[in-house]
N, C-alpha and C positions, 0 to 999 in steps of 0.2 A: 504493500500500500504506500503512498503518497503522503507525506506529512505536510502541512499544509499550517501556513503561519500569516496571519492577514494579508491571505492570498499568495505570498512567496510559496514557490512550492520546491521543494528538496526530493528529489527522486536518490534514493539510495542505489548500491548499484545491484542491477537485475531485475528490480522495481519495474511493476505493469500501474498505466493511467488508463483510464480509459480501452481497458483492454490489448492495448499494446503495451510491447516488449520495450521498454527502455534504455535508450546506452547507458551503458558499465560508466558509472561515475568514476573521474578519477581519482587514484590511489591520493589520500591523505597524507603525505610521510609524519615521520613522530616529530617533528621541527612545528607542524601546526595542529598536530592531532589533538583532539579535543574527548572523545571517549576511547577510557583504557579500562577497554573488560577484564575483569578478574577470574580465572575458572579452576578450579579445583585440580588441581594433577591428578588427585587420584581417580577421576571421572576423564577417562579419556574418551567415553564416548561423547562427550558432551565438545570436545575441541574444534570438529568440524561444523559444528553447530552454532559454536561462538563465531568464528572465519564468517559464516553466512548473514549473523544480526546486523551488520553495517557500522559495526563498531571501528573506528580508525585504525586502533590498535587491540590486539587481544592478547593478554600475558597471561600462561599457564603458571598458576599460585603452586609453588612447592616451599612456599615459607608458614603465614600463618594458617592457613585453609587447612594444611595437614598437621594430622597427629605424629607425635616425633615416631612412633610402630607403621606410620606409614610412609616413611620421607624416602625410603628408598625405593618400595612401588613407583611414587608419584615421581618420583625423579626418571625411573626406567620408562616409567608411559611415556611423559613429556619427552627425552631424548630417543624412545624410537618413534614418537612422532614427527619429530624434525627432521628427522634422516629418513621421512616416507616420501611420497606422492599420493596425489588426491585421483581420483578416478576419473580426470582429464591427465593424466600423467606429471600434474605441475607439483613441482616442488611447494612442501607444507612450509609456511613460516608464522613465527611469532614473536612476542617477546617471554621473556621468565623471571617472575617474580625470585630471589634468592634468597639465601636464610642472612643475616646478617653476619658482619665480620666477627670471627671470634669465636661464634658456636658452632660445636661440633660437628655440625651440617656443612658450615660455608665451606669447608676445603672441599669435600667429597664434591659440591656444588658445582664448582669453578673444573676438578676434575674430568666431571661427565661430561659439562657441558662446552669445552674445551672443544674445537673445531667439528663440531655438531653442523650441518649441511645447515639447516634452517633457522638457526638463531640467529633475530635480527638486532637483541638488546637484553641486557637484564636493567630488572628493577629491583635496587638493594636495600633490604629492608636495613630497618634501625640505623642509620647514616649518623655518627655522631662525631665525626672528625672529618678532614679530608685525606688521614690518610687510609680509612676508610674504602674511602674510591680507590685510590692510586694503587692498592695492592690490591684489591680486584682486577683494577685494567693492568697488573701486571701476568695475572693468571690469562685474563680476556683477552689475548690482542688485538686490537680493532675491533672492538666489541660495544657498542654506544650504552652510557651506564646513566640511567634515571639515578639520582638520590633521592632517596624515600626515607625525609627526616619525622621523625616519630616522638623523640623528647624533648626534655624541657634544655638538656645539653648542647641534643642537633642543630636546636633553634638559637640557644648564643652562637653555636660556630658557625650560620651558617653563610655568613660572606665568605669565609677561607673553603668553604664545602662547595659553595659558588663558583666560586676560581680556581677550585684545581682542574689541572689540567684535565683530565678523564671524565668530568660532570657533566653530561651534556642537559640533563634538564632536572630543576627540583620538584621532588613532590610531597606533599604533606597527608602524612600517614595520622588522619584523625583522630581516630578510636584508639588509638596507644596516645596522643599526646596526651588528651582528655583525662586516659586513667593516669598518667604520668603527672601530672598539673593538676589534677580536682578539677578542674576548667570545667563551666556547663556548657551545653550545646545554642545558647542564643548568640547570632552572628555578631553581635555587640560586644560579647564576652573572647571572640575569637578572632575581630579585629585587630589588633596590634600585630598577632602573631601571621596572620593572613598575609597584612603589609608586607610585614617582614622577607615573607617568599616574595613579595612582587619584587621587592627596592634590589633583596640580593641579586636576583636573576638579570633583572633590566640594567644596574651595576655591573655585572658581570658575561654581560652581552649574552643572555642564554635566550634562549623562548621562554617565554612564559610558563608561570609555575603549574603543576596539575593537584587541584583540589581533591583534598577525602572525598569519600563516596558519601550518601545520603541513604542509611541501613533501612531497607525493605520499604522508600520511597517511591510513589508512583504519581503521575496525576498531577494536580495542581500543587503539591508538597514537592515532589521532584523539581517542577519548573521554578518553585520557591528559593529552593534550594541553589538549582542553577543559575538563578540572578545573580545571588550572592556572588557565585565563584566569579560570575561576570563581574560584579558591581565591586572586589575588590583586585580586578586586572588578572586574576587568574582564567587560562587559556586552554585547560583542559580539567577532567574531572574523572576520577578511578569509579566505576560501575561494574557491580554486582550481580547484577543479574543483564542478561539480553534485553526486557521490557524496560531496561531503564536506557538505553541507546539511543534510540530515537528522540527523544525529550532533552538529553544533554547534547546532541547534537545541534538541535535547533537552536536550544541555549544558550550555546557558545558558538553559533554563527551569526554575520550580520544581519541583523533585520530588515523587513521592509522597508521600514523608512529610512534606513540607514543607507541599501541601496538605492532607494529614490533620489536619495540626495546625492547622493556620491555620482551618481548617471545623470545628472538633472545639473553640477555644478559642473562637472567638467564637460558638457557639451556646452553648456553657456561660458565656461570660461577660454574652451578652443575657438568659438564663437566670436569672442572678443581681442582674437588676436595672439591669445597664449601668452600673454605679458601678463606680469605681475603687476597690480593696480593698488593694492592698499596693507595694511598690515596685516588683515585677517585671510591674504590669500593665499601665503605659505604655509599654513596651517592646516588650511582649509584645502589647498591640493595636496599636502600628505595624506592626510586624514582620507581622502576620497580616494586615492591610488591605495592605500591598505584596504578599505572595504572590499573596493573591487577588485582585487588580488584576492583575498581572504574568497568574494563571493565566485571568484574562477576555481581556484585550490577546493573550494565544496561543491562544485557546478552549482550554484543559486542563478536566479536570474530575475528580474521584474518579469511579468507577467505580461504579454502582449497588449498594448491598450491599454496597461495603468497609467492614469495622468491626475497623480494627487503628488502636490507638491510639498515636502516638509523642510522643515526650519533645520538650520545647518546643526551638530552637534555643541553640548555646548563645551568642549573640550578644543575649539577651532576659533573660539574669538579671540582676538588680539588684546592685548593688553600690554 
C-alpha cells in the first residue's frame, strides 16, 4: 500500500497504486536512512521478512534481543544469513547489532563476523569511550560502525565518541539510558540529552543522530513520537517491529509543505535570474536544495496539480 501524507504520497519499493506495479524506490544508504529495524537473531525466519517492510536499514539484534544461552545460535543464523542469497540469486545484506566492548560476547562477535559476504555495518551496543569504536574497527576492517550510546558515561564522552575516527553515525540506545539515569520518558525530560546527539554529530561532520525506538508504539503515538526525533534534528529512529516503518519513514521525511516550498522557491528564484537578492536567500536556497535532495534520496514528489502555496521554513529567515 501507498502511504499517503496531505497528499504527498511515498511508494515504498514494490509498492502497487492503483493496481499497478510501482518502480523499486531507490536504495536509502545509512548516511540518510531514517528507519533501523531491529530483528531478533534468533528468529531467522523473520530476516527476509524485515529486507521486504521498506525499512532503510534492517540490523539482525545479537546483543540485547538474545538470551546470553542463545548468542551463539543467533550469531550462527545471522552469519549464515549473510553469506546466502535470496531466491533471485542476490546477495542477502544487512547491518548487526553487536554485544558491547568488553563482554564476553564482543570478541567471538567481531570473530564470526569478520569478512562475512553481506555485512554492510554493525551497531555497537553500550559505546562508552571512543576507544570503544577504534578497536572494533580494528577487528572490522572497512566495516561502517553506528555508536549506540546507552549511558549516562557514553553521553559525557560523546564528542570524543563523535570524532573518532571509525564512528560513522551516533545512536541513542533509550531504554538503557532511562534505566541508567532514573530519566522519565517525557520528551522534556530527555531534551538536553537528545541535543547532545545532535550538537556532537553536526560538530563532528557525521549525519545525523538515530533516535531510540518508541516500545510497542503504533498510530498517532508512533507519529508523536517521531516528531520528537524530528523536532530535536534527529535523522533516523531504531524500530521494533515492521508496522512501525512506514510511520517513521514518513516522519522523518520532508513534508508536503516543505516540498511545496522548496519547488515553488527555486523555480521563482531561477525565474528571477538565479542571483542572490537579499539576506534570506542563502538560506533559503540551502534549505530548499536539502529538501529536494532529501525528497529525491526517498523518491517523494508533489502530486501533479498541487498548487497551494506555503510560507518559507522558519529556520530560512535572515537575521
Amino acid at each position: 500500500m501507498s502511504i499517503h501524507t496531505d497528499s504527498l504520497t511515498i511508494l515504498p519499493t514494490n509498492s502497487t497504486s492503483a493496481g499497478a506495479i510501482a518502480p523499486a524506490a531507490p536504495t536509502v544508504g545509512p548516511e540518510l536512512a531514517r528507519t533501523w529495524l531491529l530483528v531478533n537473531g534468533t528468529h531467522a525466519e523473520r530476516f527476509d521478512h524485515a529486507v521486504a517492510s521498506g525499512a532503510d536499514v534492517v540490523v539482525l539484534d545479537i546483543e540485547d534481543a538474545v538470551a546470553p544461552k542463545d548468542k551463539v545460535r543467533a550469531r550462527r543464523n545471522v552469519t549464515s544469513w549473510l553469506d546466502s542469497t535470496d531466491e533471485n540469486g542476490r546477495q542477502r545484506h544487512a547491518w548487526v547489532r553487536i554485544n558491547g566492548f568488553g563482554t564476553q560476547w564482543w570478541e567471538d562477535d567481531l570473530r564470526e563476523l569478520a569478512g562475512v559476504a553481506g555485512l554492510d555495518g554493525v551497531m555497537l551496543a553500550m559505546v562508552e569511550s571512543p576507544e570503544h569504536v577504534t578497536k572494533t574497527a580494528e577487528a572490522l576492517k572497512n566495516t561502517k560502525i553506528v555508536a549506540l550510546v546507552e549511558t549516562a558515561r557514553g553521553v559525557q564522552n560523546l564528542q570524543d565518541i563523535a570524532t573518532a575516527r571509525s564512528t560513522y553515525r551516533l545512536g541513542f540506545g533509550l531504554g538503557d539510558f532511562r534505566r541508567d539515569t532514573g530519566f522519565g520518558e517525557n520528551p522534556m525530560t530527555l531534551a538536553y540529552t537528545r541535543s547532545q546527539f545532535t550538537i556532537a554529530s553536526r560538530a563532528a561532520n557525521l549525519p545525523g543522530p538515530i533516535d531510540g525506538p518508541a516500545v510497542g508504539a503504533l498510530g498517532s503515538k508512533l507519529a508523536e513520537a517521531t516528531a520528537v526525533s524530528l523536532e530535536f534534528g534527529m535523522t533516523g529512529k531504531l524500530c521494533l517491529m515492521p508496522e512501525q516503518v512506514a510511520t517513521v519513514n514518513e516522519g522523518l521525511s520532508p513534508s508536503l509543505a516543505e516540498l511545496s516550498w522548496a519547488t515553488d522557491f527555486l523555480k521563482e528564484f531561477d525565474a528571477d535570474g538565479g542571483e542572490i537578492r537579499n539576506g534570506s536567500d542563502l538560506p533559503r536556497l540551502a534549505r530548499a536544495k536539502k529538501v529536494l535532495g532529501l525528497a529525491n534520496a526517498f523518491n517523494l514528489h508533489v502530486p501533479e496539480g498541487f498548487d497551494v502555496h506555503f510560507e518559507a521554513p522558519t529556520d530560512t529567515y535572515h537575521c
